[in-house]
N, C-alpha and C positions, 0 to 999 in steps of 0.2 A: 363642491359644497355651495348651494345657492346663498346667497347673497341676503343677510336678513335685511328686513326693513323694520323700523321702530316708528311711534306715534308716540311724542313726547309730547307733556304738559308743559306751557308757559309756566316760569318760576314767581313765586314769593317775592317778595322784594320784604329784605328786614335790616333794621338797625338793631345792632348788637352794642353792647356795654363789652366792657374787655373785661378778657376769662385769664386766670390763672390755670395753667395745665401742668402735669406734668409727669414726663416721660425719655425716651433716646430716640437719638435719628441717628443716619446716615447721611452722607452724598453719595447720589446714586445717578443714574441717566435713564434714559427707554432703553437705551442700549446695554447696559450694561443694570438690568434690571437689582438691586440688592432689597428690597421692600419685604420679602419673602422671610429671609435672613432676620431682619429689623422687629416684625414681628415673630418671630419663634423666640425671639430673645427679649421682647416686650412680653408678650404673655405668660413665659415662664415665671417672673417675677412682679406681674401687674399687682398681684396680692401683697407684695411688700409696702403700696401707696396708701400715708393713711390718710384721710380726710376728701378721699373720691366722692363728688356731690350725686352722682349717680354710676349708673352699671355702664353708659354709654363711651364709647372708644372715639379718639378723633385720631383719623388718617389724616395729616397737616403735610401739605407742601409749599416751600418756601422757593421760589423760583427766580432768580435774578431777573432786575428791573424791565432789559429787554426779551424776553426769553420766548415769548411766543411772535416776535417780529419775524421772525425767520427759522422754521423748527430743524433743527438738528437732533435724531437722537442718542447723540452723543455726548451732549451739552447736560452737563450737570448741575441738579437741585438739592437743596434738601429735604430732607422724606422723615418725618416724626411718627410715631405710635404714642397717641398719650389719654390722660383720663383727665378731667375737670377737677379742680381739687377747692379745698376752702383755702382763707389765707393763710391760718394754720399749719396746714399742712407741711408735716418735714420730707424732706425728700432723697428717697435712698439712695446709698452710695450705688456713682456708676448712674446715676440718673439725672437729670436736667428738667429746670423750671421752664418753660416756654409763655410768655405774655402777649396773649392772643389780642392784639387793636382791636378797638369798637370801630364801627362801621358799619355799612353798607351792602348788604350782600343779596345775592337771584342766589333762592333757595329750590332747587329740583327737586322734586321728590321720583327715586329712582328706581324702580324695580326690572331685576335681570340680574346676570352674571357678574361681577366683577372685573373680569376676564373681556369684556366684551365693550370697545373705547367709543361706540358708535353714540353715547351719550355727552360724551366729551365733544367729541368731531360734530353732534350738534348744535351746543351750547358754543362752542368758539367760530365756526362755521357759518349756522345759519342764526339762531338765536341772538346774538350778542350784534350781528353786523345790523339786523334787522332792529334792535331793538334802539331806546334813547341815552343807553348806559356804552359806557366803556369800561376794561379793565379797570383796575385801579390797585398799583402795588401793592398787597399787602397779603398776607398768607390765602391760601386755597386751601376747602381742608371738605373731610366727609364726614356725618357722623353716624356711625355704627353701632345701633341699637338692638332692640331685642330682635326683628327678625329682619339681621344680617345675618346670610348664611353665606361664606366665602365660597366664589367659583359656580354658587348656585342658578338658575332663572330664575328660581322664585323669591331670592333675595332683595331686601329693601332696606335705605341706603338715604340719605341725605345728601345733596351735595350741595356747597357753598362756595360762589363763585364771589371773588370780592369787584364791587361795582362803582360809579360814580358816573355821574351824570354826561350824560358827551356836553363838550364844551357849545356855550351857545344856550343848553336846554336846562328850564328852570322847573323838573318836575320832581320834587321832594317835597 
């Protein structure tokens, strides 16, 4: 199978106010993939959430402090399915509040497969080292709107990478 090649767009750069969400996760790894699982059993019941501020779905990962120093994919994270809610909002049994930090985030706008990590491997790869930001702990997440279609190519996709300035550089 040849070997795809992609032409990615430079991200967004955004500051976000913090989101109430709310949804289920897992701990899960690359290796021991459970994400699949997580959502069949978030969307069975997504319609139980009341006060969803829109139709849009956030794939949230929570990755321990040092987790991309050194990649194992064995090393486990955790992995949410959730919707955006008002503050109102009650939250169904068997489901969890998650409180998304404000911050700083390289917003890619992605279209392709889901399936297909070669947008990942460039955002941490070449993007990120090139660029005047570095990680910055705090959730990683997608958001999946109207035309997300899961496993498609012509799928399109948000992703949010949490950022902060490399130490030294004063551009905010």
């Amino acid at each position: 199978m040849p070997l795809q090649t992609h032409s990615f767009k430079p991200p967004a750069l955004q500051q976000i106010v913090s989101k109430k969400l709310v949804g289920m996760h897992v701990t899960t790894s690359i290796a021991n993939n459970k994400t699949e699982i997580l959502w069949q059993n978030f969307m069975s019941r997504r319609k139980e959430i009341s006060g969803a501020l829109s139709n849009d779905l956030y794939s949230l990962q929570v990755y321990p402090a040092d987790y991309f120093k050194v990649f194992d994919a064995h090393r486990e994270f955790e992995k949410w399915a959730l919707v955006e809610v008002d503050a109102g909002a009650v939250v169904p049994e068997g489901m969890e509040t998650f409180d998304l930090p404000g911050g700083l985030y390289a917003v890619f706008n992605y279209q392709g497969s889901s399936a297909d990590a070669s947008i990942f491997n460039y955002i941490l790869s070449e993007w990120l080292p090139a660029s005047d930001y570095v990680l910055d702990n705090r959730p990683h997440f997608e958001v999946l709107g109207e035309k997300y279609k899961n496993n498609d190519p012509t799928s399109e996709e948000e992703i949010w990478i949490p950022v902060k300035p490399k130490p030294g550089y004063d551009n905010i």
